[in-house]
Every structure is written in C-alpha cells, then in structure tokens.
C-alpha positions in Angstrom: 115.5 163.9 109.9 115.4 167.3 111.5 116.5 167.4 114.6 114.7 170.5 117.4 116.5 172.0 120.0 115.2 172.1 123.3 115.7 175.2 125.0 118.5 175.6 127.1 119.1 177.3 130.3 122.2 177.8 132.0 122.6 177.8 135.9 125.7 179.7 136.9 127.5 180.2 140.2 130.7 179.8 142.5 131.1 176.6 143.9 129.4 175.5 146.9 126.8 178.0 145.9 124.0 175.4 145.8 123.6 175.1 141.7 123.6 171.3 141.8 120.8 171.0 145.1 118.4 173.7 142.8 118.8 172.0 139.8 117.8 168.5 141.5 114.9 169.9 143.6 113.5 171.5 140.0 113.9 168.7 137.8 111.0 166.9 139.6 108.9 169.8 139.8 109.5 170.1 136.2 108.1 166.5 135.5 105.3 166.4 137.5 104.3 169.4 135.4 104.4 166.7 132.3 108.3 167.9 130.6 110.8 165.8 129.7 114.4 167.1 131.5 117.7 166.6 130.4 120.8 168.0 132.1 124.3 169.0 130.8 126.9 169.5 133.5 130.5 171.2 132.9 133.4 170.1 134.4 136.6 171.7 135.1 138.5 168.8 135.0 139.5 166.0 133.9 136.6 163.2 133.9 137.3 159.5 133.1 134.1 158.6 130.9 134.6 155.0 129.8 136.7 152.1 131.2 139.7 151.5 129.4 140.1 148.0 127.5 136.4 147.5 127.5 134.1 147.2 124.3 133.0 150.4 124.5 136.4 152.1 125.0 138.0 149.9 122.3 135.5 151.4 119.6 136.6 155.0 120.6 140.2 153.6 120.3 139.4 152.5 116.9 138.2 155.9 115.9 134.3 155.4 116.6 133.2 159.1 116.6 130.3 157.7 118.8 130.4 154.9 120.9 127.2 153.5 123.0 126.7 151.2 125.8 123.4 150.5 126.7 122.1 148.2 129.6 119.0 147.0 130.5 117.9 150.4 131.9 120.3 153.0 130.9 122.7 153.5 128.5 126.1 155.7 128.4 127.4 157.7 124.9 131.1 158.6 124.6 131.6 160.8 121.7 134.2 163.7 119.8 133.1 166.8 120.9 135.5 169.5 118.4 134.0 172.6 118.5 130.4 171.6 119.7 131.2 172.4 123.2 128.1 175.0 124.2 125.0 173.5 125.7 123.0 175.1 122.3 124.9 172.5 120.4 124.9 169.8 122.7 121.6 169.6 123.1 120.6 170.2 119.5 122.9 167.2 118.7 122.0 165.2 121.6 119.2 165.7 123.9 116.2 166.5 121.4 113.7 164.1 123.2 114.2 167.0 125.9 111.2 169.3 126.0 113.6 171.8 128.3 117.8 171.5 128.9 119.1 172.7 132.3 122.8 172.9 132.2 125.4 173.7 134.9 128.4 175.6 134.8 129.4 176.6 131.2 129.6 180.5 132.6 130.9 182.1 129.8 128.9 180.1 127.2 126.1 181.9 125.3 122.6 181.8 126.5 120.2 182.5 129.2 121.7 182.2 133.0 120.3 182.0 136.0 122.7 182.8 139.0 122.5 180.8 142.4 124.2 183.1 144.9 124.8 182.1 148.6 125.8 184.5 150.9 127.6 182.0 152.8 129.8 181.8 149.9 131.1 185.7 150.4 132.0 186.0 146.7 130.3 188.6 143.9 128.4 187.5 141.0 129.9 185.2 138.7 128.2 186.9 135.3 126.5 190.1 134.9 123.4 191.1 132.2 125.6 191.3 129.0 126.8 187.6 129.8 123.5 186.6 129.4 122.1 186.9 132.9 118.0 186.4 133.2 117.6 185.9 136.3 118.9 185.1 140.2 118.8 183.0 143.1 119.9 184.1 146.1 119.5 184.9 149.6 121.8 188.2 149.0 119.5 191.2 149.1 120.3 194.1 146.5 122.2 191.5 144.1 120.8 192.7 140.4 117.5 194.4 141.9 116.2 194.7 138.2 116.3 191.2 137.1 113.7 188.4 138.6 114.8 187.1 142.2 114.1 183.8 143.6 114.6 182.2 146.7 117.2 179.4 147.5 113.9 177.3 148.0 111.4 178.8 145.7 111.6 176.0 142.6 107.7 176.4 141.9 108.2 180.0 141.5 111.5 179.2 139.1 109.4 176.3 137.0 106.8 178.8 136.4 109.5 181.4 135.5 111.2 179.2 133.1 108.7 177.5 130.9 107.1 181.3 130.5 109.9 181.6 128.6 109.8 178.4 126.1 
C-alpha cells in the first residue's frame, strides 16, 4: 500500500510570537474550505506521552515499535521515532489521511516556513530564505520586504496563500 504525503508547512517563530493562536484560527478556515488538517507540534522538552504501568505503556516496555490506544472518540499512538524526526517523514508515515500538514516549531528542519513575528516580542527573525523561508506574519514593517506578508489576523489571506501552493 503506497502511502502519499501531504504537504507540509512549517510555522516558525520565537516564543510568545503567536504561532500556536494562527495556527488554531487557520485550521478551521482550512476546513470549512473542505481539507482535512493535521498538525505536528515540536517540543523542546521533555514530554510524558503515555502513563506508566498502563496497557498501552507496557506494550512500548515490551518493545512494541507502535503502540495504540483508542477510545470511543479518539485515539493516542506512541511510537520509535530514530531518525524520522522531520515533519516530511512524519507525516508521510503518519498523517496521510491529511490533505495539508501544518507543523510548529521544527526551525531548522527542511521545508517551507512561514514566520510569525510579533513586535512585542523585540527579537529578529528566527530563519531567513536559505532556511526555507516562504513567507511572513507579522506586524513588523520592513521584515523580508520580498517575500509575501500577512497580517497577525489575515488567515483567509494565508489559506488562500497556502493551498496555491499544494
């Protein structure tokens, strides 16, 4: 079975910049224009994933490279990761019901980024072009004047920009 990767795109930025707020205001606006969204978000640190001594976390104990729990509505998966760390793989191996991937953080992974950039934040860019940069989100004027600019609240304007590029 051939599995299709979704295309990914990578929202970059300091903390407290606002990636998190634009990313939930677009999903929506992304499914009321009929795609399916799926989301990878990076952490910097440590993360606890599954409960320890419960079903779930006993299969990973036992060497389970995947290990599913699924409820009535939702379900969680806890797998080995090795190498496959970018949001490319990820979502190639995971998320190919996804008609478009929106991940957060992973700065200095491959791919396209867009950069949410806050004044209130008083810090530079986080990438430039050669890291992959496509586009920006800010309220900072003459940030990167030759790539697209966006608003902090313009997430039609950004849906339309993204899925002109799938």
């Amino acid at each position: 079975m051939e599995t299709t990767t979704p295309p990914v795109f990578i929202f970059v930025g300091h903390s407290n910049a606002g990636k998190t707020t634009f990313i939930e205001r677009l999903i929506p606006e992304l499914i009321r224009r009929g795609h399916r969204v799926a989301t990878i978000k990076h952490a910097h640190h440590a993360v606890r994933l599954d409960t320890e001594g419960k079903d779930s976390w006993r299969y990973k104990q036992a060497g389970a490279a995947l290990s599913m729990l699924v409820t009535t509505d939702a379900l969680q998966l806890v797998a080995d990761v090795g190498d496959g760390r970018e949001p490319a793989q990820l979502a190639r191996r995971f998320l190919g019901e996804a008609d478009i991937v929106l991940a957060e953080g992973f700065s200095h992974s491959p791919g396209p980024k867009i950069e949410v950039l806050r004044r209130e934040t008083g810090k530079p860019p986080r990438c430039g072009i050669d890291d992959g940069l496509i586009a920006i989100v800010t309220d900072c004027a003459g940030v990167y004047p030759e790539l697209p600019r966006f608003a902090l609240d313009d997430i039609a304007a950004m849906a339309d920009f993204l899925l002109g590029r799938i």
